[in-house]
C-alpha positions in Angstrom: -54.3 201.4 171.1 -56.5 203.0 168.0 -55.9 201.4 164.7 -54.6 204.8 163.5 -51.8 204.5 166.2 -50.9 201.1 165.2 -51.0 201.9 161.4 -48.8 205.3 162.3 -46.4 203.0 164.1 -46.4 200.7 161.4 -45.0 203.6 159.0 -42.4 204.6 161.7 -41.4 200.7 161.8 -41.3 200.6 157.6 -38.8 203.7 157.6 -36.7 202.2 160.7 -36.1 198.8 158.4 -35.4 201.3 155.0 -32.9 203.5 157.5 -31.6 200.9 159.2 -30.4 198.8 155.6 -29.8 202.0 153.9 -26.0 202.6 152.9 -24.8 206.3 152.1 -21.3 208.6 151.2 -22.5 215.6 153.2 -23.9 219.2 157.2 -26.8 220.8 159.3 -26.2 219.9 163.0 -29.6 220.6 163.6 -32.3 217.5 164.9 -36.0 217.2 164.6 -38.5 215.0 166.8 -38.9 212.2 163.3 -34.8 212.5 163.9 -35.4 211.4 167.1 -37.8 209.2 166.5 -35.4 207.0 164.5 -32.7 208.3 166.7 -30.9 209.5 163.4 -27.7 212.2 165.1 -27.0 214.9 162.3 -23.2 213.0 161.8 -25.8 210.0 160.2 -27.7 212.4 158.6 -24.6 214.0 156.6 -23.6 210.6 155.0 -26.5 211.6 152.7 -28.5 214.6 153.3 -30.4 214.0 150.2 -30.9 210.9 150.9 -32.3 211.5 154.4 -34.4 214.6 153.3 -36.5 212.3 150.8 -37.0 209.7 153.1 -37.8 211.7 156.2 -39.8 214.0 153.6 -41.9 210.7 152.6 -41.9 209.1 155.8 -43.6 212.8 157.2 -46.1 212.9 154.7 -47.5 209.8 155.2 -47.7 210.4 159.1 -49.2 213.7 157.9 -51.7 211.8 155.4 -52.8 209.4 157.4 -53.4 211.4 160.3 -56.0 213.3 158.3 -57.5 210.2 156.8 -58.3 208.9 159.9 -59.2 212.0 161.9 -60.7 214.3 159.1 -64.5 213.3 158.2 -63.3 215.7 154.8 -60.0 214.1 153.9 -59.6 213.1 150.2 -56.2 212.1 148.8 -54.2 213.8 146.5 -55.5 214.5 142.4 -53.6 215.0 139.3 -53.6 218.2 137.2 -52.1 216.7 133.9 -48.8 214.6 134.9 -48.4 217.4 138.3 -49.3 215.9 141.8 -49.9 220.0 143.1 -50.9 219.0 147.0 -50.4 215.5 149.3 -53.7 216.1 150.4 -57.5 217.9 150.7 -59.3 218.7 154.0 -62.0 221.1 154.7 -60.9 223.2 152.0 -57.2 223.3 151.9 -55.1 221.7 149.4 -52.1 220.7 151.8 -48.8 219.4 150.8 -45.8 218.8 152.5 -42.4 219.1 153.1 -39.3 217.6 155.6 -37.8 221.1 154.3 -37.3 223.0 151.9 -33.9 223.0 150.6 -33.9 223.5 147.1 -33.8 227.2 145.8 -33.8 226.0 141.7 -35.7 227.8 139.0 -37.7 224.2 138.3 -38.7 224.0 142.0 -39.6 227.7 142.8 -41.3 227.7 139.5 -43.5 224.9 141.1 -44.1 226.4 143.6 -45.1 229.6 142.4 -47.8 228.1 140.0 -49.5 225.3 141.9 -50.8 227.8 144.5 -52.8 230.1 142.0 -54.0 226.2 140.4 -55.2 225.2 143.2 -57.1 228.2 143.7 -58.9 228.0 140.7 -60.3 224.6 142.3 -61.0 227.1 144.8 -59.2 225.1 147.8 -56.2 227.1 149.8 -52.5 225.9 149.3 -51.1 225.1 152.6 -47.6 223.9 153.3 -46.9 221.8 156.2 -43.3 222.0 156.9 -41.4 220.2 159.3 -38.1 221.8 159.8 -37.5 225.7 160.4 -34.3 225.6 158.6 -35.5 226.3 155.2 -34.1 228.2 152.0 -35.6 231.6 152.6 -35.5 232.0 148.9 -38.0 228.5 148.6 -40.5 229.8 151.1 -40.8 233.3 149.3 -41.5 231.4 146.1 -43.8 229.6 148.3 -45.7 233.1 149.5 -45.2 234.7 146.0 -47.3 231.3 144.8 -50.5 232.4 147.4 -49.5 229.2 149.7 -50.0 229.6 153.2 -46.8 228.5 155.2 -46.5 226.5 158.3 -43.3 225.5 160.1 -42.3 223.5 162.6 -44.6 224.0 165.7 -47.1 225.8 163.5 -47.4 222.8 161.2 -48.2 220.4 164.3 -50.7 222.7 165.3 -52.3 223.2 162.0 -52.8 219.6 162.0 -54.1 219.1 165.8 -56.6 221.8 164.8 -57.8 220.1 161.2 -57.5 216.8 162.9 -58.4 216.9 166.7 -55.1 214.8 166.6 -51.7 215.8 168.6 -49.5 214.3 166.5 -46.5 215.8 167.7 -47.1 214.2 171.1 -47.4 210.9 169.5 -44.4 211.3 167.9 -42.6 212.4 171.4 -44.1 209.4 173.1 -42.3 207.6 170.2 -39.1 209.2 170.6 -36.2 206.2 170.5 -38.8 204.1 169.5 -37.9 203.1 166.0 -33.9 203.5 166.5 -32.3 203.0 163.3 -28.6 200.6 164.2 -26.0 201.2 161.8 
């Protein structure tokens, strides 16, 4: 196995031990593939949706992160612009960050969004989003748009990273698929 397969798996195997000590007290009966990965059913998930969002937002953007560091001769990690973190992530020229989904629809977080885009345009690299979910606030991914990012979803976000990375990291994930289960 590639040391970037084993240190994937090691992230997967940090989030299992987090999930799995993790104690909650909310509805989408929707699953993704890191959802199945973890084997996390959407009655889990609604103990804490907030909860789970950040975690399987964090635990995605380090699978995303790392796949580029490894795969991507460009890759450089994220840079600050005063106290704002605007992207996750550079390659070849696009300032990606990422997102589990994109919930939220307040002013603070659609104002975000908005700006960063045109920022990171005057460092002349091109906002993408990697999203995982589909289900996201329509309202959030206009704001997204309206901020000149370029928005990727579900499949498209694998493939936007397979063809950045020469990596199929949505396979590996299938392959992983009840790997990590989380026991509650």
């Amino acid at each position: 196995m590639m040391m970037t397969e084993r240190r994937l798996e090691q992230i997967l195997a940090r989030y299992q031990n987090s999930f799995t000590e993790k104690i909650y007290a909310e509805e989408n009966e929707e699953h993704d593939i890191l959802m199945d990965v973890f084997g996390i059913s959407p009655i889990i998930k609604k103990e804490n949706r907030q909860y789970w969002g950040r975690e399987l937002g964090m635990c995605w953007q380090l699978l995303v992160t790392e796949t580029c560091k490894a795969y991507c001769s460009s890759f450089q990690p994220a840079f600050k612009v005063g106290s704002d973190e605007p992207c996750a992530l550079i390659v070849d020229g696009y300032a990606i960050d990422t997102k589990y989904r994109i919930g939220s629809g307040d002013s603070g977080t659609l104002k975000k969004f908005k700006s960063y885009g045109p920022l990171l345009r005057t460092y002349n690299y091109e906002p993408v989003f990697l999203i995982l979910r589909q289900d996201n606030l329509p309202a959030a991914i206009t704001a997204c748009q309206v901020g000149t990012w370029k928005v990727y979803t579900g499949e498209d976000s694998f493939e936007f990273i397979q063809k950045i990375s020469g990596f199929d990291l949505k396979s590996f994930l299938i392959e992983k698929v009840g790997e990590f289960p989380v026991y509650r």
